[in-house]
Backbone as JSON, one array per atom type, in Angstrom:
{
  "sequence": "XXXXXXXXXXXXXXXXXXXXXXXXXXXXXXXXXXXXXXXXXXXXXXXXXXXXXXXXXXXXXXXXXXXXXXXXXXXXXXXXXXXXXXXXXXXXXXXXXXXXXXXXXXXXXXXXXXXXXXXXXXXXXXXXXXXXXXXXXXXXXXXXXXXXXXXXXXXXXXXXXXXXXXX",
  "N": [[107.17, 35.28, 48.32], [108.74, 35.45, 51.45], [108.99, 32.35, 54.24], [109.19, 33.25, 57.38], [111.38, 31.78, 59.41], [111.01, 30.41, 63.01], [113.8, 30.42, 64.12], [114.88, 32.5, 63.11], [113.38, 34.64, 63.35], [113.08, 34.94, 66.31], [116.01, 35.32, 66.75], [116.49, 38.11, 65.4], [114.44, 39.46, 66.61], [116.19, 39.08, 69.09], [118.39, 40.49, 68.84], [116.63, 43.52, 68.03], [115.88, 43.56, 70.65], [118.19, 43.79, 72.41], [119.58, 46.11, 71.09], [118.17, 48.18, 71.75], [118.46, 47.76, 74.71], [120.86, 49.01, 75.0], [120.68, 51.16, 74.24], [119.32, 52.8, 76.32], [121.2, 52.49, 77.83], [122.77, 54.05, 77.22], [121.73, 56.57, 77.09], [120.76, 57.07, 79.8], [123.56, 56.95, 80.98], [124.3, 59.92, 79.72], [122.69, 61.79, 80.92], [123.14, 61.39, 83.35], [125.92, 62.5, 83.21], [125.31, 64.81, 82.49], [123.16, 65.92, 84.3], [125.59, 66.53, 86.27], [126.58, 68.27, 85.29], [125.16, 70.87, 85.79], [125.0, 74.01, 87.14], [125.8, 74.67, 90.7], [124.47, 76.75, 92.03], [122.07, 76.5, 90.28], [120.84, 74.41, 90.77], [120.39, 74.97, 93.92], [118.74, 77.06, 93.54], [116.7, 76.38, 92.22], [115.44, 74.2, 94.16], [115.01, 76.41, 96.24], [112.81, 77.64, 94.62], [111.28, 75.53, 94.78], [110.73, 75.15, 97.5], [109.81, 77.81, 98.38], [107.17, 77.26, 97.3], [105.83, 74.64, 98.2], [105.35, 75.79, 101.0], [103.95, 78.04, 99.9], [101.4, 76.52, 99.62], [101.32, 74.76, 101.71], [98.53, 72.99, 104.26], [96.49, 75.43, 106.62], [96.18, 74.54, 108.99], [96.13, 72.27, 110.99], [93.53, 69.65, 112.36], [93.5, 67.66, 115.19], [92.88, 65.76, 117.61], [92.32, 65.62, 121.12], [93.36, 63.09, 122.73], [93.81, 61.04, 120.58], [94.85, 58.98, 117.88], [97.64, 58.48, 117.76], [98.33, 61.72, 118.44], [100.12, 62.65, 119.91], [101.42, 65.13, 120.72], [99.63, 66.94, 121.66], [98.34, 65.22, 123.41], [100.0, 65.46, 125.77], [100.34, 68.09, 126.26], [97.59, 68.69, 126.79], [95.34, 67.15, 129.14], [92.74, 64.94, 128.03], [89.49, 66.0, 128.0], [87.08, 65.59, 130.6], [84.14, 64.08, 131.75], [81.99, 66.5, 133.28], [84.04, 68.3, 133.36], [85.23, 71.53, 132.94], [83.98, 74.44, 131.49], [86.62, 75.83, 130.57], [88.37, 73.81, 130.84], [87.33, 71.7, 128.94], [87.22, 73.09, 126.6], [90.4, 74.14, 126.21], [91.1, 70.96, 125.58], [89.36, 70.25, 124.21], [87.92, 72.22, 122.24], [90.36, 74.52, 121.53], [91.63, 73.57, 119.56], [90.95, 74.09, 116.92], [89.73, 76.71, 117.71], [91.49, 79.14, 118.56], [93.41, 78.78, 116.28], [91.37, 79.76, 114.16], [90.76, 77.81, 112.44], [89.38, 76.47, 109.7], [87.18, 78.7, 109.63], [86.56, 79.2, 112.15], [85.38, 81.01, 114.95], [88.29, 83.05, 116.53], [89.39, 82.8, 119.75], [88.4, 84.6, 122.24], [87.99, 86.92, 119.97], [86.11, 89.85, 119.79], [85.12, 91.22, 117.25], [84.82, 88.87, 116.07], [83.55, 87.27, 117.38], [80.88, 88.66, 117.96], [78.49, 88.78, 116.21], [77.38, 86.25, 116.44], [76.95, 85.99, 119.11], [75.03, 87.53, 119.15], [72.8, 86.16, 118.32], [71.76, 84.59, 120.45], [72.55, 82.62, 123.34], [70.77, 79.72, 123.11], [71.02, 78.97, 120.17], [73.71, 78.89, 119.9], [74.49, 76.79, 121.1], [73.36, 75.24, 120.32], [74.27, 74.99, 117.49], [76.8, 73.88, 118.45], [76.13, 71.61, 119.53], [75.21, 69.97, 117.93], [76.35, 70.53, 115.26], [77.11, 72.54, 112.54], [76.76, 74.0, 109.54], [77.9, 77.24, 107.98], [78.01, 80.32, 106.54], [80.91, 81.3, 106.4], [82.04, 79.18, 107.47], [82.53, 76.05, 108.9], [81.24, 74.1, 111.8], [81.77, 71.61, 113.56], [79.71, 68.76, 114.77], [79.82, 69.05, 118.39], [82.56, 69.53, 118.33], [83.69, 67.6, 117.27], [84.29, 65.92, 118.58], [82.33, 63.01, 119.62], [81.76, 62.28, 122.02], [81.86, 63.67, 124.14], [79.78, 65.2, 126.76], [76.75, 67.1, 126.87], [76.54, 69.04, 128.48], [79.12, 69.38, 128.87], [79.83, 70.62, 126.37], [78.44, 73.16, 126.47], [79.43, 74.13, 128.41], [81.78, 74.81, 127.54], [81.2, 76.42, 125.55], [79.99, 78.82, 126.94], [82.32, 79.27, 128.1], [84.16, 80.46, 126.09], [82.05, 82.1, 124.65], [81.89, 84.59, 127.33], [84.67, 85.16, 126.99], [84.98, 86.85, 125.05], [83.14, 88.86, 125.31]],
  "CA": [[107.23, 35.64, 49.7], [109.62, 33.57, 52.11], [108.17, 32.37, 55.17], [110.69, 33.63, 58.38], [111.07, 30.26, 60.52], [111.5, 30.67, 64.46], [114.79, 30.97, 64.52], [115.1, 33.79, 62.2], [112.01, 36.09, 63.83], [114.14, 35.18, 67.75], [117.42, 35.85, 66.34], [116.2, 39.49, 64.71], [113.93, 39.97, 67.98], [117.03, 39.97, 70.28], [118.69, 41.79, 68.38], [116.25, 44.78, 68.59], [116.0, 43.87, 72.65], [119.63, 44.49, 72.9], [119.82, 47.24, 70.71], [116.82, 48.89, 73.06], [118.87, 48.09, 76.0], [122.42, 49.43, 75.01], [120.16, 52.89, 73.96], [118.33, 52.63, 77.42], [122.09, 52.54, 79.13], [123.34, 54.96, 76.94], [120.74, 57.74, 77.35], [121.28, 56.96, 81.03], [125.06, 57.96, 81.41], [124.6, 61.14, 79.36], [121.7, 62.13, 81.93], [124.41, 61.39, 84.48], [127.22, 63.61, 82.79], [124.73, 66.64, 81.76], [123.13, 66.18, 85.5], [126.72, 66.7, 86.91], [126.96, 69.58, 84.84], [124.49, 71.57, 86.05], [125.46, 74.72, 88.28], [124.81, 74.17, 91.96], [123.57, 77.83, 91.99], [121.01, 76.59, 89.8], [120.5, 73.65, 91.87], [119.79, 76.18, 95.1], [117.8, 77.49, 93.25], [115.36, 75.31, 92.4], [115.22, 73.95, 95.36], [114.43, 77.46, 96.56], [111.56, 77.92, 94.32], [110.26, 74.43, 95.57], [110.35, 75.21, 99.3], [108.59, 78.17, 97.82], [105.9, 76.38, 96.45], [105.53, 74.1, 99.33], [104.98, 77.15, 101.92], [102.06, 78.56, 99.83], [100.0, 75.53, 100.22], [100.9, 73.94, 103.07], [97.68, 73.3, 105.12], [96.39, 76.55, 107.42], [96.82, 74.28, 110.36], [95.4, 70.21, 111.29], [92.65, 68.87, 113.19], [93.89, 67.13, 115.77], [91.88, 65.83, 118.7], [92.96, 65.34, 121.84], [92.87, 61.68, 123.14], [93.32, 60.33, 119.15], [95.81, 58.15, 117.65], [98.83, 60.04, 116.71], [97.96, 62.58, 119.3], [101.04, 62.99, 121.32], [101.82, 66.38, 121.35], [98.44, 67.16, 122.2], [98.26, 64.77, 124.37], [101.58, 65.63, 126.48], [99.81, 69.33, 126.6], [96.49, 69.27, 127.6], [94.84, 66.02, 129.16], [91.51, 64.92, 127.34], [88.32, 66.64, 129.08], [86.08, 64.08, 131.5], [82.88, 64.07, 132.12], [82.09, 67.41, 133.99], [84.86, 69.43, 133.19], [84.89, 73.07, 133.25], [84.36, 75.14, 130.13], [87.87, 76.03, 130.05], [88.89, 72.3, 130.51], [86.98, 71.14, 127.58], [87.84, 74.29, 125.46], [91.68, 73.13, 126.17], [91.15, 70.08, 125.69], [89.08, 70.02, 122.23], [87.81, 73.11, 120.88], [91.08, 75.11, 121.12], [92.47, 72.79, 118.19], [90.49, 75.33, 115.74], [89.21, 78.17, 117.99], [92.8, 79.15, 118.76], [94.3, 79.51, 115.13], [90.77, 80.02, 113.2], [90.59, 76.67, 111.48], [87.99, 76.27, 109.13], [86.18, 79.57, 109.83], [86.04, 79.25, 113.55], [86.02, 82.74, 115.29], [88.9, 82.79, 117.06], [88.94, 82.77, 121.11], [88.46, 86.13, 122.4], [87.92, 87.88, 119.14], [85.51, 90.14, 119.89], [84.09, 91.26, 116.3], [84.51, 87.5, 115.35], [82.0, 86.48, 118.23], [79.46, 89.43, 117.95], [76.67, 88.22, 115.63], [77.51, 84.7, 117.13], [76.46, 86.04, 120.53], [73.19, 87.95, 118.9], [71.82, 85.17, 118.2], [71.11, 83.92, 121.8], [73.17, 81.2, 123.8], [70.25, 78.25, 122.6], [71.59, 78.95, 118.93], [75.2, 78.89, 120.1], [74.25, 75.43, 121.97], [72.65, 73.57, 119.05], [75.44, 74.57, 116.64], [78.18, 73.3, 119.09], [75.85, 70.01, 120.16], [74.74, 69.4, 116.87], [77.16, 71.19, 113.95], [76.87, 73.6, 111.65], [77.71, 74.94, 108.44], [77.75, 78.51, 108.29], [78.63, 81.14, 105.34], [82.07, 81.63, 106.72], [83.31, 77.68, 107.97], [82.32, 74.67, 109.97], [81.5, 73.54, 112.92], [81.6, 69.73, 113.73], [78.82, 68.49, 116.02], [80.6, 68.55, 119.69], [83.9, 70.08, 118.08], [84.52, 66.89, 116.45], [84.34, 64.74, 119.86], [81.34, 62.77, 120.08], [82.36, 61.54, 123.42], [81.41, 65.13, 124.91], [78.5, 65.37, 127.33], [76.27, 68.03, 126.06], [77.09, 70.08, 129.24], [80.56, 69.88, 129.03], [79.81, 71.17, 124.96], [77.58, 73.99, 127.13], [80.31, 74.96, 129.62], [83.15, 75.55, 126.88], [80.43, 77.76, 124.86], [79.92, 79.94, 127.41], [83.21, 79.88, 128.37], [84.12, 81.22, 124.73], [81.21, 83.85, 125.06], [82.64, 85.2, 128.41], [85.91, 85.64, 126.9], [84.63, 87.24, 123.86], [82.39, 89.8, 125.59]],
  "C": [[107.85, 34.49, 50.49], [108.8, 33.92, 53.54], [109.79, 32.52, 56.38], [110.28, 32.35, 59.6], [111.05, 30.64, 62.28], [112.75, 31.05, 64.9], [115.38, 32.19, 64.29], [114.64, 34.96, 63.49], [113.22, 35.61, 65.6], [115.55, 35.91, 67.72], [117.27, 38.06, 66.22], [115.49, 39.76, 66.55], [114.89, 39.89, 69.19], [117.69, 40.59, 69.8], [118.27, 43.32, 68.82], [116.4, 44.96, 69.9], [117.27, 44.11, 72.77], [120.04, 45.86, 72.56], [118.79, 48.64, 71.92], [117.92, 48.91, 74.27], [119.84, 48.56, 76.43], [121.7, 51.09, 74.95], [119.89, 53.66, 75.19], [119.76, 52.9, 78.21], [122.74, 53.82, 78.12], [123.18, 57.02, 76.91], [121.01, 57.77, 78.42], [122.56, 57.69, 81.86], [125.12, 58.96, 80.98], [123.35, 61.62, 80.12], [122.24, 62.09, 83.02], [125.2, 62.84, 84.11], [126.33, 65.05, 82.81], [124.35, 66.58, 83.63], [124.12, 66.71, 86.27], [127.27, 68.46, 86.45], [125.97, 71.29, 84.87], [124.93, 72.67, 86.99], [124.77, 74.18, 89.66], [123.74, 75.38, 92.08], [122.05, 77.32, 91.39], [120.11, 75.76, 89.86], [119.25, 74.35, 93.26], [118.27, 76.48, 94.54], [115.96, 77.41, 92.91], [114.69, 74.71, 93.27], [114.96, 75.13, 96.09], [113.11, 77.61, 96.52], [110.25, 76.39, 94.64], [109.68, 74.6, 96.72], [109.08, 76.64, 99.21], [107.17, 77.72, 97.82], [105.26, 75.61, 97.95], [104.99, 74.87, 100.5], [103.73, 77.67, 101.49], [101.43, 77.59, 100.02], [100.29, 74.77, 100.46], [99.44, 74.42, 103.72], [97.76, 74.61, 105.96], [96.71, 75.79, 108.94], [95.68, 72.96, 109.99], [94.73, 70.2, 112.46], [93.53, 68.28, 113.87], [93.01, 67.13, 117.46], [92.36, 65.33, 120.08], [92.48, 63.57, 122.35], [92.89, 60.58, 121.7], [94.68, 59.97, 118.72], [96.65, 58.86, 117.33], [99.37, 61.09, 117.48], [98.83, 62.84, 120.14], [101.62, 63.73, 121.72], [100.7, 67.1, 122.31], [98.09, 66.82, 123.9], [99.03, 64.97, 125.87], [100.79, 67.38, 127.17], [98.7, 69.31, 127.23], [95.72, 67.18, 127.53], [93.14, 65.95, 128.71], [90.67, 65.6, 128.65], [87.44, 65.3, 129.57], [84.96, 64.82, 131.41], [82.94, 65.15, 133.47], [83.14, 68.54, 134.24], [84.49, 71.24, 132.95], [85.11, 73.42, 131.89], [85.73, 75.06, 129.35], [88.8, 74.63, 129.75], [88.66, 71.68, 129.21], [87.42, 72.43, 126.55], [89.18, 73.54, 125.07], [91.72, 72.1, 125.3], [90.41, 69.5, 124.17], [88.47, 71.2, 121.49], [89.09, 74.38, 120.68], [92.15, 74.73, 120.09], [91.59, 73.66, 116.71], [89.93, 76.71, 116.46], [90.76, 78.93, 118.19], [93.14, 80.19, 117.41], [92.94, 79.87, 114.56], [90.66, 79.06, 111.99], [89.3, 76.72, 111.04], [87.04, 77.63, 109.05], [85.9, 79.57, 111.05], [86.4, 80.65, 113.78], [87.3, 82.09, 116.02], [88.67, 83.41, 118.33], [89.23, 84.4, 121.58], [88.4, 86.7, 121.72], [86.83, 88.63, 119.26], [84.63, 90.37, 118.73], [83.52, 90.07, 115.82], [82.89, 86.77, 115.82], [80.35, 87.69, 118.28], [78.06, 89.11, 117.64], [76.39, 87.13, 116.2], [76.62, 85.11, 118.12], [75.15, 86.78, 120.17], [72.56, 87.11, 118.59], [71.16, 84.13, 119.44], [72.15, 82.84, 121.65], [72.45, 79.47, 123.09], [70.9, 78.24, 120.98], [72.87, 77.88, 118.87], [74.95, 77.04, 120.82], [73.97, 74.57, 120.78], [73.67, 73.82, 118.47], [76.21, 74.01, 116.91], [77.66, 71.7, 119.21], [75.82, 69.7, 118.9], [74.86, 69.58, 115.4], [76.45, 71.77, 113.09], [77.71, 74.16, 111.05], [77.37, 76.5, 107.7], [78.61, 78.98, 106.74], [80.38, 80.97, 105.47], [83.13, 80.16, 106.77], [82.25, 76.61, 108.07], [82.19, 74.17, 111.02], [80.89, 72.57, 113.14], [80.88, 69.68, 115.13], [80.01, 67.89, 116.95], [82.23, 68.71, 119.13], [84.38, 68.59, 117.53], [84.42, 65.21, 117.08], [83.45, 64.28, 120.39], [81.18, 62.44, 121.82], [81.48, 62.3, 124.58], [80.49, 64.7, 125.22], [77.91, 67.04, 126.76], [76.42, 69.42, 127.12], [77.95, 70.58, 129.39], [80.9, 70.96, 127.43], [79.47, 72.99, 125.26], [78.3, 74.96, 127.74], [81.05, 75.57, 128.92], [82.25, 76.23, 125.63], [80.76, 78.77, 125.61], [81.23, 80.13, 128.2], [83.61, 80.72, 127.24], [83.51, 82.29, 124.84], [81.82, 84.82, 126.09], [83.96, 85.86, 127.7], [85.97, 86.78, 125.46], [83.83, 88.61, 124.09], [83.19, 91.11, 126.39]]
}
């Protein structure tokens, strides 16, 4: 048995590393050429069935709170609700970011069958779920729509504004 000195085993070991890296460029340009040779049709196409793909599950729609980092379409639309605002102000202003489209399982505003059982259950119901969240068969609803900030009257006002519009 011969013993292989240092220079040997370096010599042989770049070897293979070069041979590796001529394979590595040569695989490369024929991944070029065949890429080039692809129809565009069949290009389109793919790119079709991506945008596809992408469309079924995109999100149903985004949280977004008014007054919150990021927030500047929102913001531009409806100015955050204050302290003492009117139902409809605070509705606007933070629970029509899911009552609106039906995010999460929210009824949506004015749906009448949506809000029915809602409203059999008495306004104090409808009050604690909104002050103090609830998760329900159907969705979610985030204590104070999301916005701790809320006074529990202004949470109060844009209930029964909701109910009103629902009845």
């Amino acid at each position: 048995m011969s013993e292989v000195s240092d220079h040997d085993f370096i010599r042989r070991f770049s070897t293979l590393l070069g041979a590796l890296v001529a394979l590595t460029f040569v695989l490369f340009v024929l991944a070029q050429i065949m890429g080039a040779l692809v129809p565009k049709e069949a290009t389109k196409k793919a790119k079709a069935a991506e945008n596809a793909v992408a469309e079924r599950i995109k999100p149903v729609g985004q949280l977004m709170m008014a007054g919150s980092a990021g927030d500047k379409v929102m913001n531009t639309l409806v100015p955050p609700a204050s302290a003492g605002a009117s139902g409809e102000q605070t509705f606007k202003a933070t629970c029509a970011v899911c009552h609106v489209a039906g995010v999460a399982g929210a009824p949506k505003f004015g749906d009448k069958a949506a809000w029915k059982d809602r409203i059999a259950q008495g306004k104090d119901t409808l009050y604690e779920h909104a002050l103090k969240g609830f998760q329900g068969k159907v969705g979610f609803m985030p204590a104070k729509g999301g916005n701790a900030a809320l006074p529990d009257a202004d949470v109060k006002a844009a209930v029964d504004y909701m109910v009103d519009a629902a009845k």
